[in-house]
C-alpha positions as CSV (number, residue, x, y, z in Angstrom):
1,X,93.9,92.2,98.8
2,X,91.2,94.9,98.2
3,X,89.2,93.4,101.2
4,X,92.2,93.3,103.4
5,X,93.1,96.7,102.8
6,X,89.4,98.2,103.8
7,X,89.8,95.9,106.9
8,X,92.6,97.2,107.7
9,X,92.1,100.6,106.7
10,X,88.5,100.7,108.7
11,X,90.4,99.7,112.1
12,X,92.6,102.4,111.6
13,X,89.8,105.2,111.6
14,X,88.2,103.5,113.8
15,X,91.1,104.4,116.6
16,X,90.3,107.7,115.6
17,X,94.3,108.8,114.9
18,X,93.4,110.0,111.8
19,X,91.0,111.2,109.2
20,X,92.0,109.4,105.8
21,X,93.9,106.1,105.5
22,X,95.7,105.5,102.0
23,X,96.4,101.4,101.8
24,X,98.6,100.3,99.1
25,X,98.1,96.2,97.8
26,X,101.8,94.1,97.5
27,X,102.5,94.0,93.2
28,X,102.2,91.3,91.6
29,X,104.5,90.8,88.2
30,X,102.4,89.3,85.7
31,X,103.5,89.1,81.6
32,X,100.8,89.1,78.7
33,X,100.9,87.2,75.6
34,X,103.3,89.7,74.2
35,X,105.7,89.3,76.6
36,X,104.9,92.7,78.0
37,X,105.7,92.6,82.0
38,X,103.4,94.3,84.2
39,X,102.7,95.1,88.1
40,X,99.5,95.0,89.4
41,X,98.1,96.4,92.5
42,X,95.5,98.3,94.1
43,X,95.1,101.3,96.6
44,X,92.6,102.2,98.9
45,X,91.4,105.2,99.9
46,X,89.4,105.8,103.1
47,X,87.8,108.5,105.3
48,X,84.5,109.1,106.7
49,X,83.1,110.5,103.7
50,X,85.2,108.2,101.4
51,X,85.8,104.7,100.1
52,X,87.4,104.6,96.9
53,X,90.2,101.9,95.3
54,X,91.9,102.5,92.2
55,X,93.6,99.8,89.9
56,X,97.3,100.8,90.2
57,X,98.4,98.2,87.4
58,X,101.3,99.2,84.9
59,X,105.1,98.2,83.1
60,X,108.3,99.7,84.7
61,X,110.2,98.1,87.4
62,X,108.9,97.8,90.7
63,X,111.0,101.0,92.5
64,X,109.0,103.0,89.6
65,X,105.7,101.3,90.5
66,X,105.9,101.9,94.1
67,X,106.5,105.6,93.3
68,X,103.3,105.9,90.5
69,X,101.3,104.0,92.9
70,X,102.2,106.1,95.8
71,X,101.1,109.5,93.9
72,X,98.3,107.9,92.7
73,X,97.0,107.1,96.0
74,X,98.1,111.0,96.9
75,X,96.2,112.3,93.6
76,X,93.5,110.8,94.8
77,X,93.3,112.2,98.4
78,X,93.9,115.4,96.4
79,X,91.1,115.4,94.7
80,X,88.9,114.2,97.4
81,X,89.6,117.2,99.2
82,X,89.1,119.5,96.4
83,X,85.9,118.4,95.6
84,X,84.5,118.5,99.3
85,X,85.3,122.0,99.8
């Protein structure tokens, strides 16, 4: 999916509409030995000074997920921008 994503992502700034691109994977629900049950994904950061993906994998239903990932992705472009002042 990580690939996709960057693909993606890249065509996007390419069209020049904007000047990051946050890409969030599908989850997948995966359960460990233990029985724990666990979405995994990925999000993609991108701009023209930026390519980053973060692991996004964690327990909780998948309405919780989507919201963690999601602020993830923003924490990220956070401190992106923070850094590059």
């Amino acid at each position: 999916w990580e690939q996709a994503l960057r693909e993606h992502g890249e065509k996007l700034l390419s069209q020049r509409t904007a000047d990051f691109v946050l890409l969030s994977s599908p989850s997948t629900l995966t359960v460990n030995d233990s029985g724990v049950r666990k979405q995994q994904g990925s999000i993609v950061l991108l701009g023209a000074d930026i390519d980053q993906s973060q692991d996004v994998s964690m327990t909780g239903n998948l309405d919780v997920f989507r919201s963690r990932a999601a602020r993830m992705a923003l924490n990220q472009l956070r401190l992106h921008l923070l850094n590059a002042r």
